[in-house]
Phi, psi and omega in degrees: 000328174261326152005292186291310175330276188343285188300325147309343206270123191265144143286175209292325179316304165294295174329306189292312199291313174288317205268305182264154155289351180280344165315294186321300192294315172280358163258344163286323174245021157278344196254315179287327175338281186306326167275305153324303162314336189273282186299353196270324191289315202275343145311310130010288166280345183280315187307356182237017169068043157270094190238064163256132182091332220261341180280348152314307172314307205266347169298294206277349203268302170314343168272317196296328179274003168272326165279319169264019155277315164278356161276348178278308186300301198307320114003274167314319170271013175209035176275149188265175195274328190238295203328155185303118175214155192285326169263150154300144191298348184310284192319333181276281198318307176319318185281304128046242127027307226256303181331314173285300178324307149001294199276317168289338186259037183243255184305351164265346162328260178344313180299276173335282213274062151234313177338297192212129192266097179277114161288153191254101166322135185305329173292355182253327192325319175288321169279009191262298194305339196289300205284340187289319175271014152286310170314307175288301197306312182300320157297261188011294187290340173277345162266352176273304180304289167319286183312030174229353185284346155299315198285322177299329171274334200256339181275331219041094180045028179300140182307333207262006192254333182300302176294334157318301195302323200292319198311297175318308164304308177332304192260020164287315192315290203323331182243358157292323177285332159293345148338289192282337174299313196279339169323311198269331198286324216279304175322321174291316189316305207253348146313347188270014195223357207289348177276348195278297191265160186321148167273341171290348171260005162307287180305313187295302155323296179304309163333311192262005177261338191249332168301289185290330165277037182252346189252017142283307172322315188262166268008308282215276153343286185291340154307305179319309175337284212307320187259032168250358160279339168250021147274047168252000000 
Protein backbone atom coordinates (compact mmCIF):
# COMPACT_ATOMS: atom_id res chain seq x y z
CA UNK A 1 0.00 0.00 0.00
CA UNK A 2 2.71 2.49 0.30
CA UNK A 3 4.51 1.50 -2.47
CA UNK A 4 1.10 2.72 -4.35
CA UNK A 5 0.85 6.27 -1.87
CA UNK A 6 4.63 6.82 -3.36
CA UNK A 7 3.91 6.59 -6.73
CA UNK A 8 0.92 8.68 -6.79
CA UNK A 9 2.26 11.45 -4.90
CA UNK A 10 3.74 14.14 -7.84
CA UNK A 11 6.29 16.14 -6.67
CA UNK A 12 5.67 19.62 -5.70
CA UNK A 13 7.65 21.02 -8.61
CA UNK A 14 4.81 18.95 -11.16
CA UNK A 15 2.25 19.72 -9.17
CA UNK A 16 3.16 23.30 -9.37
CA UNK A 17 3.97 23.38 -13.64
CA UNK A 18 0.31 21.21 -13.93
CA UNK A 19 -1.92 23.41 -12.05
CA UNK A 20 -0.06 26.82 -12.95
CA UNK A 21 1.39 28.80 -16.03
CA UNK A 22 4.41 30.19 -14.33
CA UNK A 23 5.78 26.69 -14.50
CA UNK A 24 5.47 26.89 -18.16
CA UNK A 25 6.62 30.90 -18.34
CA UNK A 26 9.93 28.97 -16.41
CA UNK A 27 10.38 26.60 -18.99
CA UNK A 28 10.10 29.22 -21.74
CA UNK A 29 12.81 31.02 -19.74
CA UNK A 30 15.19 27.90 -19.15
CA UNK A 31 15.16 28.59 -23.02
CA UNK A 32 16.41 32.26 -23.17
CA UNK A 33 18.82 31.03 -20.37
CA UNK A 34 20.51 28.71 -23.10
CA UNK A 35 20.69 31.39 -25.62
CA UNK A 36 22.17 34.27 -23.85
CA UNK A 37 24.65 31.79 -22.61
CA UNK A 38 25.59 31.13 -26.19
CA UNK A 39 25.04 34.33 -27.39
CA UNK A 40 26.78 36.34 -25.11
CA UNK A 41 30.45 34.03 -25.74
CA UNK A 42 29.63 34.25 -29.63
CA UNK A 43 29.26 38.10 -29.83
CA UNK A 44 32.37 38.65 -28.17
CA UNK A 45 34.09 36.65 -30.63
CA UNK A 46 32.70 37.94 -33.53
CA UNK A 47 33.49 41.96 -32.21
CA UNK A 48 37.07 40.54 -32.27
CA UNK A 49 36.60 39.36 -35.74
CA UNK A 50 36.36 35.57 -34.91
CA UNK A 51 33.40 34.43 -37.19
CA UNK A 52 34.32 30.44 -37.18
CA UNK A 53 31.61 28.62 -35.72
CA UNK A 54 29.28 31.31 -35.92
CA UNK A 55 26.87 30.19 -38.84
CA UNK A 56 26.70 27.10 -36.36
CA UNK A 57 25.74 29.79 -33.16
CA UNK A 58 23.04 30.83 -35.42
CA UNK A 59 22.13 27.53 -36.06
CA UNK A 60 21.61 26.68 -32.25
CA UNK A 61 20.05 29.95 -31.03
CA UNK A 62 17.08 29.21 -34.10
CA UNK A 63 16.41 25.76 -32.55
CA UNK A 64 16.49 27.18 -29.21
CA UNK A 65 13.53 29.74 -30.47
CA UNK A 66 11.80 27.57 -32.03
CA UNK A 67 11.60 25.09 -29.15
CA UNK A 68 10.46 28.03 -26.53
CA UNK A 69 7.91 29.27 -29.69
CA UNK A 70 6.63 25.80 -29.08
CA UNK A 71 6.18 25.79 -24.95
CA UNK A 72 4.95 29.75 -25.78
CA UNK A 73 2.31 28.13 -28.23
CA UNK A 74 1.20 24.92 -25.95
CA UNK A 75 0.79 27.76 -23.35
CA UNK A 76 -1.37 29.76 -25.06
CA UNK A 77 -3.51 27.16 -26.22
CA UNK A 78 -4.13 25.66 -23.11
CA UNK A 79 -4.09 28.49 -20.44
CA UNK A 80 -7.44 27.46 -18.59
CA UNK A 81 -10.21 29.45 -18.58
CA UNK A 82 -10.87 29.90 -15.01
CA UNK A 83 -7.66 30.44 -12.58
CA UNK A 84 -6.23 32.41 -9.81
CA UNK A 85 -3.33 34.83 -10.98
CA UNK A 86 -1.95 37.20 -9.44
CA UNK A 87 -2.03 39.72 -12.73
CA UNK A 88 -4.69 39.13 -15.70
CA UNK A 89 -3.95 36.96 -18.60
CA UNK A 90 -3.57 39.94 -21.24
CA UNK A 91 -0.85 40.70 -19.14
CA UNK A 92 0.69 37.44 -18.62
CA UNK A 93 0.69 36.65 -22.06
CA UNK A 94 2.13 39.87 -23.00
CA UNK A 95 5.19 39.11 -20.40
CA UNK A 96 4.98 36.08 -22.28
CA UNK A 97 5.23 38.00 -25.38
CA UNK A 98 8.10 40.31 -24.10
CA UNK A 99 10.40 37.00 -22.91
CA UNK A 100 9.98 35.50 -26.71
CA UNK A 101 10.94 38.72 -28.07
CA UNK A 102 14.36 38.10 -25.94
CA UNK A 103 14.79 34.78 -28.49
CA UNK A 104 13.52 36.56 -31.60
CA UNK A 105 15.55 39.44 -31.77
CA UNK A 106 18.43 36.61 -30.67
CA UNK A 107 17.99 35.15 -33.80
CA UNK A 108 17.48 37.95 -36.26
CA UNK A 109 20.85 39.18 -34.39
CA UNK A 110 22.65 36.12 -35.11
CA UNK A 111 21.24 35.71 -38.25
CA UNK A 112 21.90 39.58 -39.87
CA UNK A 113 25.75 39.21 -38.77
CA UNK A 114 26.16 35.69 -40.26
CA UNK A 115 24.95 37.20 -43.48
CA UNK A 116 27.43 39.85 -43.50
CA UNK A 117 30.44 39.81 -41.33
CA UNK A 118 30.81 43.36 -40.36
CA UNK A 119 34.49 44.23 -38.63
CA UNK A 120 34.14 46.04 -35.74
CA UNK A 121 37.05 48.94 -35.77
CA UNK A 122 39.49 48.06 -33.68
CA UNK A 123 39.13 51.28 -31.53
CA UNK A 124 35.57 50.51 -30.84
CA UNK A 125 36.15 46.78 -30.04
CA UNK A 126 35.99 47.34 -26.20
CA UNK A 127 32.98 49.27 -26.28
CA UNK A 128 31.20 47.12 -28.47
CA UNK A 129 32.30 44.02 -25.89
CA UNK A 130 31.47 46.54 -22.65
CA UNK A 131 27.62 46.79 -24.12
CA UNK A 132 27.15 43.18 -25.37
CA UNK A 133 28.08 42.27 -21.83
CA UNK A 134 25.41 44.57 -19.77
CA UNK A 135 23.49 43.45 -22.23
CA UNK A 136 23.71 39.82 -21.69
CA UNK A 137 23.96 40.99 -17.16
CA UNK A 138 20.40 42.72 -17.89
CA UNK A 139 18.89 39.12 -19.38
CA UNK A 140 20.64 37.65 -16.62
CA UNK A 141 19.29 39.62 -14.13
CA UNK A 142 16.10 39.34 -15.40
CA UNK A 143 15.91 35.69 -15.18
CA UNK A 144 17.16 35.79 -11.69
CA UNK A 145 13.74 37.80 -11.14
CA UNK A 146 11.51 35.79 -12.96
CA UNK A 147 13.09 32.42 -11.42
CA UNK A 148 12.11 33.74 -8.18
CA UNK A 149 8.56 33.95 -9.12
CA UNK A 150 7.94 30.48 -7.80
CA UNK A 151 8.79 30.88 -4.09
CA UNK A 152 6.45 34.19 -4.65
CA UNK A 153 3.37 32.15 -5.75
CA UNK A 154 4.09 29.50 -3.81
CA UNK A 155 4.91 31.79 -0.43
CA UNK A 156 1.70 33.97 -1.37
CA UNK A 157 3.55 36.73 -1.22
CA UNK A 158 5.20 36.92 1.85
CA UNK A 159 7.27 40.46 2.38
CA UNK A 160 10.51 39.00 2.51
CA UNK A 161 10.19 37.03 -1.23
CA UNK A 162 8.58 40.52 -2.29
CA UNK A 163 11.95 42.58 -1.29
CA UNK A 164 14.08 39.77 -2.75
CA UNK A 165 11.96 39.94 -6.28
CA UNK A 166 12.17 44.12 -5.74
CA UNK A 167 16.17 43.72 -5.30
CA UNK A 168 16.26 41.85 -8.20
CA UNK A 169 14.25 43.91 -10.72
CA UNK A 170 16.59 46.95 -9.28
CA UNK A 171 19.28 45.41 -11.09
CA UNK A 172 17.72 44.65 -14.37
CA UNK A 173 16.46 48.90 -14.37
CA UNK A 174 20.52 49.33 -13.18
CA UNK A 175 22.26 47.41 -16.10
CA UNK A 176 19.58 48.10 -18.99
CA UNK A 177 20.26 51.41 -18.07
CA UNK A 178 24.13 51.08 -18.36
CA UNK A 179 23.41 49.82 -21.63
CA UNK A 180 21.99 52.42 -23.20
CA UNK A 181 24.69 54.66 -21.63
CA UNK A 182 27.33 52.45 -23.13
CA UNK A 183 24.60 52.19 -26.31
CA UNK A 184 25.21 56.39 -26.65
CA UNK A 185 29.12 56.03 -26.28
CA UNK A 186 29.25 53.43 -29.21
CA UNK A 187 27.05 55.77 -31.44
CA UNK A 188 29.77 58.48 -30.99
CA UNK A 189 32.25 56.29 -31.34
CA UNK A 190 31.49 55.15 -34.76
CA UNK A 191 30.08 58.58 -36.11
CA UNK A 192 33.55 59.96 -34.98
CA UNK A 193 34.90 57.40 -37.41
CA UNK A 194 32.20 57.43 -40.46
CA UNK A 195 34.59 59.28 -42.60
CA UNK A 196 37.28 56.59 -42.10
CA UNK A 197 34.99 53.57 -43.00
CA UNK A 198 32.56 51.90 -45.84
CA UNK A 199 29.45 54.04 -45.14
CA UNK A 200 27.69 50.75 -45.36
CA UNK A 201 29.62 49.35 -42.32
CA UNK A 202 28.40 52.70 -41.03
CA UNK A 203 24.98 51.56 -41.23
CA UNK A 204 25.67 48.09 -40.27
CA UNK A 205 27.27 49.18 -36.82
CA UNK A 206 25.07 51.51 -35.84
CA UNK A 207 22.52 48.41 -36.83
CA UNK A 208 24.06 45.97 -34.53
CA UNK A 209 24.36 48.73 -31.35
CA UNK A 210 20.21 49.29 -31.79
CA UNK A 211 19.85 44.97 -32.30
CA UNK A 212 21.32 43.94 -29.55
CA UNK A 213 20.50 46.45 -27.05
CA UNK A 214 16.75 46.02 -27.97
CA UNK A 215 16.92 42.71 -26.28
CA UNK A 216 17.80 44.45 -22.61
CA UNK A 217 14.76 46.85 -23.67
CA UNK A 218 12.24 43.25 -23.56
CA UNK A 219 14.46 42.05 -20.24
CA UNK A 220 13.93 45.54 -19.23
CA UNK A 221 9.36 44.68 -20.18
CA UNK A 222 9.61 41.90 -18.41
CA UNK A 223 10.84 43.21 -15.25
CA UNK A 224 8.31 45.92 -15.53
CA UNK A 225 5.47 42.92 -15.49
CA UNK A 226 7.03 41.49 -12.79
CA UNK A 227 7.26 44.30 -10.29
CA UNK A 228 3.99 45.57 -11.31
CA UNK A 229 2.30 42.01 -10.31
CA UNK A 230 3.81 42.01 -6.54
CA UNK A 231 2.68 45.61 -6.22
CA UNK A 232 -1.09 44.28 -6.46
Amino acid sequence: MTEKKDHFRAPVADTFRRKSPFGQLLEHMDKVRECIDILGDGLIRYYKGDYKSFSKLAENVSQLEHEADMIKRNLRNHLPTSLFMPVDKGKFMWALREQDKILDHAENLVRMLDMRHTKIPKELQPIFIDHAKLVINTVRAMEDAVGNIRDLVETSFVRREREQTKKLIYKVHENEWKADQKKYEMTKGIYKLERKIDPMDVYHLLKIADWVDDIADHAENVADWLRAMIAK
